[in-house]
C-alpha positions as CSV (number, residue, x, y, z in Angstrom):
1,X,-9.9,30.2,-13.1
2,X,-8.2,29.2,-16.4
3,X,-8.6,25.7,-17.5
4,X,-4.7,24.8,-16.5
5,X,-2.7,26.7,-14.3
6,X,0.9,27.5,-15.6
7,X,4.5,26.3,-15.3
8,X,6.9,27.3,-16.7
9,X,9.7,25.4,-18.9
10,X,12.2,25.2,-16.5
11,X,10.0,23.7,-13.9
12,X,8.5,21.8,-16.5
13,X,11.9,20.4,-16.7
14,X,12.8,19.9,-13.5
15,X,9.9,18.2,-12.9
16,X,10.4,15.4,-15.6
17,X,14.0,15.3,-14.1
18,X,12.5,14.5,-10.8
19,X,10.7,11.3,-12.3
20,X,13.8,10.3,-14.7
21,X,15.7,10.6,-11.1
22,X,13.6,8.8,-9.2
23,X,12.4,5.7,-11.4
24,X,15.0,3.2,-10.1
25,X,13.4,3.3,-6.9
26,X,9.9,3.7,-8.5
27,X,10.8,0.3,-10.2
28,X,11.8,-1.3,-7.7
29,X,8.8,-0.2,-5.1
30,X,6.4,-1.5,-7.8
31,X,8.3,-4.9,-7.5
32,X,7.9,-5.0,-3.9
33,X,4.1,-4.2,-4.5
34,X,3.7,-7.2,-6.8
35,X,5.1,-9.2,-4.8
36,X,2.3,-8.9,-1.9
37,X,-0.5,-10.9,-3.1
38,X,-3.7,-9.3,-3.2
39,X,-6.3,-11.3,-3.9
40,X,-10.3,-10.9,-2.8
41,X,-10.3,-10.9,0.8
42,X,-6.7,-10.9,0.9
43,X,-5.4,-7.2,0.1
44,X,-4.4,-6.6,3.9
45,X,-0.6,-6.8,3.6
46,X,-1.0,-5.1,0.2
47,X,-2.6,-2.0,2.6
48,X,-0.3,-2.4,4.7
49,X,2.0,-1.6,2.3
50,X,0.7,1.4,0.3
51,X,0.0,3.2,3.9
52,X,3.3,2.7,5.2
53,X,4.4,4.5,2.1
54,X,2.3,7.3,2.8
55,X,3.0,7.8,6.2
56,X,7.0,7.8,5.3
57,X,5.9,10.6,2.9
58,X,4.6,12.7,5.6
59,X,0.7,12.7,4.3
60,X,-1.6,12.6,6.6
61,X,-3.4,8.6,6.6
62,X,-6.9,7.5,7.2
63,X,-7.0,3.8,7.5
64,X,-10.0,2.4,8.1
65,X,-12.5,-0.7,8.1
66,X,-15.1,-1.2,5.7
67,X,-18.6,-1.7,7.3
68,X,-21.1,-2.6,5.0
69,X,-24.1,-1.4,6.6
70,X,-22.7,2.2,5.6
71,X,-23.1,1.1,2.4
72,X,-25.5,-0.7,1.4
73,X,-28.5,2.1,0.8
74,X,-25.9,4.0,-1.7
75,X,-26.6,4.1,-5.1
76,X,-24.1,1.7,-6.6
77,X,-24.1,-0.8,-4.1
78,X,-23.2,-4.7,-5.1
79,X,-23.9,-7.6,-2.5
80,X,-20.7,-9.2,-1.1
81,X,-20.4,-13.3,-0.8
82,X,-17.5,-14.2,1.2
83,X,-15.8,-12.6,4.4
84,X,-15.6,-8.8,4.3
85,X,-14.4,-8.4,7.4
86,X,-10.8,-7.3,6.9
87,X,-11.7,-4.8,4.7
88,X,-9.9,-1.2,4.3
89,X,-9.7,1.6,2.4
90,X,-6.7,3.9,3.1
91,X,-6.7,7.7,1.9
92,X,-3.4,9.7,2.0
93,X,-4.4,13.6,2.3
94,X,-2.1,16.4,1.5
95,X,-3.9,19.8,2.3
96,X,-1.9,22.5,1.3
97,X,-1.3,25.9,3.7
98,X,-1.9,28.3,0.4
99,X,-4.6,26.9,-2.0
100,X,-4.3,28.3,-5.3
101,X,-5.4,25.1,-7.5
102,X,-8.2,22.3,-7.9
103,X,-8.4,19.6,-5.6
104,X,-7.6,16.2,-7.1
105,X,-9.1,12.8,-5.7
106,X,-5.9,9.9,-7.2
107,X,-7.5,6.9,-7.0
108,X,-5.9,3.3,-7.3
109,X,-6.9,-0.5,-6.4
110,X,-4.7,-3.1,-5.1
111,X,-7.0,-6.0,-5.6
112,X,-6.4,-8.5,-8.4
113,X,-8.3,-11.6,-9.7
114,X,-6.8,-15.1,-9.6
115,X,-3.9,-16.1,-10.9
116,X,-5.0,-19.9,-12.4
117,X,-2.7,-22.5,-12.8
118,X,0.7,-21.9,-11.3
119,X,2.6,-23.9,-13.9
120,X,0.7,-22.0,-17.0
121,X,2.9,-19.0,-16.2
122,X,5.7,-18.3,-17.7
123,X,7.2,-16.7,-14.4
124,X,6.3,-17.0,-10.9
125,X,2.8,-14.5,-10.5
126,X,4.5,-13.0,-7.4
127,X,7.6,-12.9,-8.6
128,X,8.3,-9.5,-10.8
129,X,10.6,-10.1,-13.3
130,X,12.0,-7.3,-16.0
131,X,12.5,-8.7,-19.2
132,X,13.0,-6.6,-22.6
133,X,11.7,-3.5,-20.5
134,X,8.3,-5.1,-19.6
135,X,7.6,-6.3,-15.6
136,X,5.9,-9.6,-15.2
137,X,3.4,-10.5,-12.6
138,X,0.0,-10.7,-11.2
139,X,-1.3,-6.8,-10.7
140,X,1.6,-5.6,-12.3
141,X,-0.3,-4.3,-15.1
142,X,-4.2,-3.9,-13.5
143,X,-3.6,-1.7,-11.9
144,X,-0.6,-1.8,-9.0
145,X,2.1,0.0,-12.0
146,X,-0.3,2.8,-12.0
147,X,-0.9,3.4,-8.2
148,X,2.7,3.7,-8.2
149,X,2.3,6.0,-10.8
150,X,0.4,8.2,-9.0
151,X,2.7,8.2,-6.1
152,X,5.7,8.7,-7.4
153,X,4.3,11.6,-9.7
154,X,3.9,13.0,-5.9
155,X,7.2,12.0,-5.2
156,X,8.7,14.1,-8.2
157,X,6.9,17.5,-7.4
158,X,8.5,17.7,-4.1
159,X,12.1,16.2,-5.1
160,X,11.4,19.2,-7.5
161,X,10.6,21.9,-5.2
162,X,7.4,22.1,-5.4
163,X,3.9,20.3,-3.5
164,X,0.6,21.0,-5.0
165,X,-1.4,23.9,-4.3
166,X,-4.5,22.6,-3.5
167,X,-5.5,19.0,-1.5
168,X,-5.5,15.7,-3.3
169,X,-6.5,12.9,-1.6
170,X,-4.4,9.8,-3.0
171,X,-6.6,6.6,-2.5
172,X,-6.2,3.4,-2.3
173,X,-9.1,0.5,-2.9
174,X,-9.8,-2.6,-2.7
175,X,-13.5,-4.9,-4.2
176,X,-12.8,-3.2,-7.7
177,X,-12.6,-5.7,-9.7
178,X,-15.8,-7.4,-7.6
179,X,-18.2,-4.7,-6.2
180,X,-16.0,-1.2,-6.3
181,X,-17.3,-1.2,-2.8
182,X,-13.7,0.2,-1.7
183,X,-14.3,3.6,-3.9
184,X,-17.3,3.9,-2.1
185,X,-16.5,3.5,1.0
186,X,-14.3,6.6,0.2
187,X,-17.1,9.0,-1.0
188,X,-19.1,7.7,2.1
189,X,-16.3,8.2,4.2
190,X,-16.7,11.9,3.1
191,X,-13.8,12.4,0.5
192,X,-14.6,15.3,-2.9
193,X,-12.4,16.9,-4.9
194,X,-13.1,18.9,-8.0
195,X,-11.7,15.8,-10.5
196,X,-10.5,12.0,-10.0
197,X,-7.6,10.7,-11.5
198,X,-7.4,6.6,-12.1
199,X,-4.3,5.6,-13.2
200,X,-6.1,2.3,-14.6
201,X,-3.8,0.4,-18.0
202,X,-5.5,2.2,-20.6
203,X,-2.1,2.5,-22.7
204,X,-2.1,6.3,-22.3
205,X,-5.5,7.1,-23.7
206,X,-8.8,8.6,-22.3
207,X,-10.9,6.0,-21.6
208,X,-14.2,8.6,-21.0
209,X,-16.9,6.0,-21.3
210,X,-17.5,2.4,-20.2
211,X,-20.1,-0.2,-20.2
212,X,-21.6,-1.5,-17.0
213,X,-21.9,-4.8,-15.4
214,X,-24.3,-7.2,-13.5
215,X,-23.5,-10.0,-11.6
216,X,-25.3,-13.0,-10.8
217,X,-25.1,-16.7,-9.9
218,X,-26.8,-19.3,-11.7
219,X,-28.0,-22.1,-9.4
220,X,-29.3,-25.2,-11.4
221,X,-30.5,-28.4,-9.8
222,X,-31.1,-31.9,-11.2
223,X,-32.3,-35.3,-9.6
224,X,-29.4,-37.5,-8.9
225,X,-29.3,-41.2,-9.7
226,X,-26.2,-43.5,-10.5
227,X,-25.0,-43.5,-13.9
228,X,-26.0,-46.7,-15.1
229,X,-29.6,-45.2,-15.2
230,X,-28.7,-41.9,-15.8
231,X,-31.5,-41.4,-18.2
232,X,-33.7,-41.4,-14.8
233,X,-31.9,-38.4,-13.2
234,X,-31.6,-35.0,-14.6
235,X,-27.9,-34.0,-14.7
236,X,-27.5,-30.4,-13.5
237,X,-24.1,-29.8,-14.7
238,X,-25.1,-30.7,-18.8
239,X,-28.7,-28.6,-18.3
240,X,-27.2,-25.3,-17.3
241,X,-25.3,-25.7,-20.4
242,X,-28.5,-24.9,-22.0
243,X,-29.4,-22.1,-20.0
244,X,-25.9,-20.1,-21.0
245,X,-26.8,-20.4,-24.2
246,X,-29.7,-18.6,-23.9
247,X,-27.8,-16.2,-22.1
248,X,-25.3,-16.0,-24.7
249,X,-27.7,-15.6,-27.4
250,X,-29.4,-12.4,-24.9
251,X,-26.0,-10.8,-24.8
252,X,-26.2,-10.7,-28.8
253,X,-29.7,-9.3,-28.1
254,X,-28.3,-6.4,-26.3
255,X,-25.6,-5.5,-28.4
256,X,-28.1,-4.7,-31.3
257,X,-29.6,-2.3,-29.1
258,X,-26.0,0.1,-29.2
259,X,-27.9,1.5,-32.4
260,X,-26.3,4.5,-33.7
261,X,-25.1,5.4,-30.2
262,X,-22.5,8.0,-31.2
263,X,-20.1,6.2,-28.2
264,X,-21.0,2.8,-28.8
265,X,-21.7,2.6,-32.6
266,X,-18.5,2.2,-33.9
267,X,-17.3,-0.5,-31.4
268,X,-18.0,-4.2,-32.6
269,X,-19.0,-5.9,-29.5
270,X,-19.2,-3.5,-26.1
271,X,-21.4,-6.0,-24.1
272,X,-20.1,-9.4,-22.8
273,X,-21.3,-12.2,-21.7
274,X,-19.2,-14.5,-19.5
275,X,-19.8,-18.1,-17.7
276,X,-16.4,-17.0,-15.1
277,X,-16.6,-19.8,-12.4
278,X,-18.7,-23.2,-12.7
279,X,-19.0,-25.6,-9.6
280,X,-20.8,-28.8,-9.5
281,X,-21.6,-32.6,-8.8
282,X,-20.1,-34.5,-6.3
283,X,-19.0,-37.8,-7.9
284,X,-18.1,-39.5,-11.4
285,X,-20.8,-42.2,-11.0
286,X,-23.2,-39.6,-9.8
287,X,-25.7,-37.8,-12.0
288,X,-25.2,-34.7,-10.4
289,X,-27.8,-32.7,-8.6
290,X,-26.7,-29.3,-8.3
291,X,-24.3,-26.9,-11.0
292,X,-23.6,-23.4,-9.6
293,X,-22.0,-20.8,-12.4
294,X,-20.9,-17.0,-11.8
295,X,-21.9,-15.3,-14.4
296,X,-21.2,-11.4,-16.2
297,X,-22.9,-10.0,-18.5
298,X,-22.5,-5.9,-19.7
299,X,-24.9,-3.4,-19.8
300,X,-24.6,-0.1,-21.7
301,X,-24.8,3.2,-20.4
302,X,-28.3,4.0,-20.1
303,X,-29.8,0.8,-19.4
304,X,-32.4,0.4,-16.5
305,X,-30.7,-2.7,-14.3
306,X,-33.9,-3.5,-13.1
307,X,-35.2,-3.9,-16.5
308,X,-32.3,-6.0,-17.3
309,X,-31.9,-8.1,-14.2
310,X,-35.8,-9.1,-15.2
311,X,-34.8,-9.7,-18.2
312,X,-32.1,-12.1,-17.1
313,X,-34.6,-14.0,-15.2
314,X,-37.0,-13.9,-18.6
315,X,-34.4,-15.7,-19.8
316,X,-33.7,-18.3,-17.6
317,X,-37.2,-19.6,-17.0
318,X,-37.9,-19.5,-20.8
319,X,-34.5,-21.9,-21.4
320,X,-36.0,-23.8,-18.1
321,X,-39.3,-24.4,-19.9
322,X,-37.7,-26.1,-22.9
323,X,-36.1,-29.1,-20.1
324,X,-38.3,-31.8,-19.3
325,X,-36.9,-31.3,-15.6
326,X,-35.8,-27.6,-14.9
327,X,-39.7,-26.7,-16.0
328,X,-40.6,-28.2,-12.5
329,X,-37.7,-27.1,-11.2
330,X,-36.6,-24.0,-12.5
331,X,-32.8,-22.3,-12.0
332,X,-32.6,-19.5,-9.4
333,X,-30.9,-16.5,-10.3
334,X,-28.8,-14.5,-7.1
335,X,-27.3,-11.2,-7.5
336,X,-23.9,-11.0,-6.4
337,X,-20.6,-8.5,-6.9
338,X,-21.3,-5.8,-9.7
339,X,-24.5,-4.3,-10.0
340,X,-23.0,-1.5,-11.7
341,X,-24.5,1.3,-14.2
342,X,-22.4,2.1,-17.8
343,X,-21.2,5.9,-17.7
344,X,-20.1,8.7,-20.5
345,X,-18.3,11.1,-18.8
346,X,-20.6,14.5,-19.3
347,X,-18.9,17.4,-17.9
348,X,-15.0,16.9,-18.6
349,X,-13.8,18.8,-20.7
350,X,-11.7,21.2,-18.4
351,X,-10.0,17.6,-17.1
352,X,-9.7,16.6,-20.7
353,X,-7.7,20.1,-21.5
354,X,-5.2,19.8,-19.0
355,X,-4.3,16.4,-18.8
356,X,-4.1,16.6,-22.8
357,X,-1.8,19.8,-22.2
358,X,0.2,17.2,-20.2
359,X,-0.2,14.3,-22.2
360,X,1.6,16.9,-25.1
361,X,4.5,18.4,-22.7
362,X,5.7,14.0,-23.0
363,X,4.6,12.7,-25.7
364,X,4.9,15.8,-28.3
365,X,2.8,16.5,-30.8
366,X,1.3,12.5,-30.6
367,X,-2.7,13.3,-30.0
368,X,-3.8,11.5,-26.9
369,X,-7.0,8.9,-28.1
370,X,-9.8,8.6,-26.6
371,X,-11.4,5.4,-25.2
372,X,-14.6,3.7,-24.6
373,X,-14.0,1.2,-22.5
374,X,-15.8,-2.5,-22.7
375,X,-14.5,-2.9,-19.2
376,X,-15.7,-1.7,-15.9
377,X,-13.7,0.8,-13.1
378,X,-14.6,3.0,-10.3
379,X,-14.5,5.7,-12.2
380,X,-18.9,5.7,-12.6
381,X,-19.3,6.1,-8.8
382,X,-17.6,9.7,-9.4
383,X,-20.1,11.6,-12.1
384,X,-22.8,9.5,-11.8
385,X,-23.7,10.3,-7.9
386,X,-21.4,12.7,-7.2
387,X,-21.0,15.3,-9.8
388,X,-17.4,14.5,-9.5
389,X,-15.9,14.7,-13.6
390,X,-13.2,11.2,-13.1
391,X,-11.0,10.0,-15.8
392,X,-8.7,6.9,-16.1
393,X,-5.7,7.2,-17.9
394,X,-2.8,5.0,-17.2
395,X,0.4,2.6,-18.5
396,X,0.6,0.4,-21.3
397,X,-0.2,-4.0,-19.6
398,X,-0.9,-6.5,-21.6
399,X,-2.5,-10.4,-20.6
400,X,-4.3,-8.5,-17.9
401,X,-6.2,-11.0,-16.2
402,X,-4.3,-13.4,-18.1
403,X,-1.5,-15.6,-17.8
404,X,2.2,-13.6,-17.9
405,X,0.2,-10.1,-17.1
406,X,3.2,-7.4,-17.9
407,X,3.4,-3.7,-18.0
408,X,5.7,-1.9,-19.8
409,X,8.5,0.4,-17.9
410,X,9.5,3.2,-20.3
411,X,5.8,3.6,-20.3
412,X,5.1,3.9,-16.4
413,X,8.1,6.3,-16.6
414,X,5.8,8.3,-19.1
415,X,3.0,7.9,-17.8
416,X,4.5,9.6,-14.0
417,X,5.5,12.5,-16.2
418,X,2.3,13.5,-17.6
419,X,0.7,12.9,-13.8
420,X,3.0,14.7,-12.3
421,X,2.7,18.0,-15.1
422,X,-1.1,17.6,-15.2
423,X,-1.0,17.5,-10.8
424,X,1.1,20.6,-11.7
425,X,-1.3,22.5,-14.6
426,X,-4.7,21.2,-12.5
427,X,-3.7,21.7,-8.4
428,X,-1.0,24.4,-9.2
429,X,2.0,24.4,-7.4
430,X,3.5,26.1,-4.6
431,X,7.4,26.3,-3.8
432,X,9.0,24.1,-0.8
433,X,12.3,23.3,0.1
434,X,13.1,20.4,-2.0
435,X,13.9,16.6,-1.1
């Protein structure tokens, strides 16, 4: 089989037309998606949602709950903390009579992170608004514009006349932005295809490589005393100041290590270190005895975790040694969320062909850049443990994770037209009555 199947101009055409015809209601779908919030342990209505799309679409849904005990001897496993037991993963499958194509795994997550103060927005978070041609809200950007994407790219073949000639399996997550447990729940539950497809914000390029990420939760403990003798206590809160620093100054230890990485060299800083969520003490006038801070911290691809979990926990007993306190009583270190390896993608460059021959068909004779990405998605589950080549590409978003997180429209439109041609060039197509 060639690298890209063919189509031809006019059903080139036709299907761009399809997506220009369709994008009012694409726009306004994506709105209705915002608006469901879909925070961590939350994403149920936002499932609800996305599965009553698919079944209106005539694919055939598998909606089920997430049981961790299924998952929790697969490679790529994080720990949860907090109640997972609403949790779903929903998988519309379209399987094709005549199979002439690739299959194609289309893979999107629902979840999104906080929003932080309500009154630092600019707009409501779960209320969309358009202005000058961007959408405003919470997920809009990472990654609920390109789910949508995906779908309606769908939507255009068959408005078209055409459904793809071989099964893709569109899929929609949740725990990505914590664990990626959701996308593995998928390839436990059984679901391959000869590519994946994530439509994260990548601002049309090929994001091919991408660091990895550990978890963990630093627990500090102090002696409490009232604050008029504070100098007998040991205040939790002010020492695990200290140990961040340490682990501050061991992110700077691993970013030296990129070396002449032919990925990694020429990108300043790939690994971060971040102090995301601090909780502590119990009173003003109370030397406080305990300080609990989520922590991230990036590994590179090719890092041992193990290695660097101990290394974490290298670190933290040699900043506990330097407190008078903490050397009796040193932190403890818990792994939670992400306990995820970095990834170069090795064996796509049959994925990389067509979706550039797509990426040209929209954009012209623009080059489509490539991407290595200091962030972490679902796309290392794929080619890591399942010899599966995946790819993100996606619309332009910016403040993701931010206040005001937006996403462009002109470029979601853009972005369905080269998913749609590439579903075209990579499944092939096969003639239907259109809708």
């Amino acid at each position: 089989m060639t690298a890209h199947l063919p189509v031809d101009d006019a059903d080139r055409a036709a299907i761009v037309a399809a997506v220009a015809d369709n994008f009012e209601s694409q726009t306004a779908f994506l709105a209705d998606f915002v608006r469901i919030p879909s925070q961590r342990f939350e994403e149920g209505p936002a499932q609800d949602f996305i599965a009553a799309a698919l079944r209106a679409r005539g694919y055939e849904v598998d909606d089920w709950k997430i049981e961790l005990d299924d998952l929790k001897d697969l490679k790529g496993f994080g720990p949860i903390e907090g109640d997972f037991s609403r949790a779903r993963s929903v998988v519309g499958a379209h399987r094709p009579d005549q199979v002439k194509g690739r299959s194609l795994i289309l893979q999107g997550h629902l979840d999104v992170v906080p929003t932080g103060p309500l009154e630092m927005w600019e707009t409501p978070p779960y209320e969309p608004a358009i202005k000058d041609g961007w959408m405003n809200g919470r997920g809009a950007g990472d990654m609920k514009a390109g789910t949508v994407c995906a779908l309606f790219a769908l939507d255009a073949l068959r408005k078209a006349g055409f459904e793809p000639a071989a099964p893709v399996f569109f899929q929609s997550v949740i725990e990505e932005e914590s664990t990626g447990l959701g996308a593995l729940s998928t390839l436990q539950r059984g679901y391959r295809a000869d590519a994946a497809l994530l439509p994260e914000p990548t601002g049309h390029r090929f994001s091919n490589a991408q660091v990895g990420v550990l978890w963990f939760k630093l627990k500090v403990r102090g002696k409490p005393v009232h604050v008029s003798v504070a100098g007998e206590g040991s205040n939790a809160i002010m020492a695990s100041f200290e140990v961040l620093k340490k682990l501050s100054a061991l992110q700077e230890e691993w970013n030296a290590r990129k070396g002449d990485d032919p990925v990694w060299k020429d990108v300043p800083h790939p690994l971060n270190f971040n102090a995301g969520k601090i909780q502590g003490g119990d009173w003003a006038s109370s030397v406080p005895a305990w300080c609990d801070v989520d922590c991230r911290i990036g590994v590179l691809p090719g890092f041992d975790l193990d290695k660097c979990k101990q290394e974490i926990l290298d670190c933290v007993s040699a900043a506990a040694r330097e407190n008078p306190f903490l050397a009796n009583n040193p932190p403890e270190v818990v792994w939670n969320g992400f306990q995820a390896e970095g990834w170069v993608l090795e064996n796509g460059d049959e994925l990389h062909e067509v979706l550039s021959s797509a990426y040209s068909d929209v954009f012209g004779d623009e080059m489509m850049e490539l991407r290595s990405s200091t962030a972490l998605t679902d796309t290392r589950f794929y080619e890591l443990y399942y010899d599966i080549p995946a790819v993100c590409f996606g619309p332009k978003a910016l403040n993701v994770h931010g206040f005001d997180e937006k996403v462009e429209l002109a470029s979601i439109q853009r972005v369905t037209e080269t998913i749609a041609l590439f579903i075209a060039r990579w499944c092939g197509l096969n003639k239907i009555e259109a809708a």
